[in-house]
N, C-alpha and C positions, 0 to 999 in steps of 0.2 A: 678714288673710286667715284664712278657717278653718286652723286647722293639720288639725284629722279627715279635710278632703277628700281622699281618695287622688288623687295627681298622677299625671298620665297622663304617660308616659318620653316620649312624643313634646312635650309640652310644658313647654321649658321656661324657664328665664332666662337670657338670654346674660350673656356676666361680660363687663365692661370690656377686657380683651385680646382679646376676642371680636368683640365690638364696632367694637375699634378696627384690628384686623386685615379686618372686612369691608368685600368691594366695593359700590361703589354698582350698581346695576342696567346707568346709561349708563356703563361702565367697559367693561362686556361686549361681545365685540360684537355686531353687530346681529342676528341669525340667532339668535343664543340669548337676547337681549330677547326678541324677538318668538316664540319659543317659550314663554319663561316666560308673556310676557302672556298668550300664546292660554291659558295652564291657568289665567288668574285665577278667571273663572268658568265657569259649564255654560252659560252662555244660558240665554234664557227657554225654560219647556217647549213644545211642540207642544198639548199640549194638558192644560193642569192640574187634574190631578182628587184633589188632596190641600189641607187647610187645614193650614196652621203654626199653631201654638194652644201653649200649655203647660200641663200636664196634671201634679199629684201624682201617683207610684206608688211602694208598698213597694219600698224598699229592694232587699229577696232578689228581686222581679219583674227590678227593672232592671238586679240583676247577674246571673241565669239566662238572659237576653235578651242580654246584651254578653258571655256568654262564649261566644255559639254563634257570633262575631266580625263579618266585616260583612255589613248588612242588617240589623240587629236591630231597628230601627225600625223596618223593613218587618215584621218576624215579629210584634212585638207588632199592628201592623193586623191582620194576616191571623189573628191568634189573635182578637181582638175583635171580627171580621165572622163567623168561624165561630161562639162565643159568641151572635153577634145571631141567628145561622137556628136554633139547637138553643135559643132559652129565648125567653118574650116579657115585654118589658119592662110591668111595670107602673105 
């Protein structure tokens, strides 16, 4: 693994005692299975008006965008559609 990529505190590596001390999901009971399930995902949108794609940007862009904290994927669109009406692309 890169060692440069800064680690996000929210992810990390469980250790062995970690591990070995967690529950399985059917341990639980049922009422908070079925809660965790429902947060696996969002569902499908209503109506999707965004393409997933992966895109290079500077560095300084994508840490000035993640410190303004969540949404920041939203803010870089909304800063690239404003961009698109004040200039014309050639």
């Amino acid at each position: 693994m890169n060692k440069k990529i800064k680690r996000d505190q929210d992810d990390f590596e469980w250790t062995a005692a970690e591990i070995k001390s967690s529950k399985k999901i059917n341990s639980l009971p049922k009422s908070l299975q079925e809660k965790l399930a429902s947060r696996k995902s969002r569902g499908p949108q209503a109506k999707p008006t965004k393409v997933s794609m992966t895109i290079r940007l500077s560095r300084d862009v994508i840490e000035s965008f993640k410190a303004t904290g969540d949404g920041w994927q939203t803010k870089i669109d909304l800063a690239l559609k404003q961009w698109l009406q004040e200039h014309t692309l050639v």
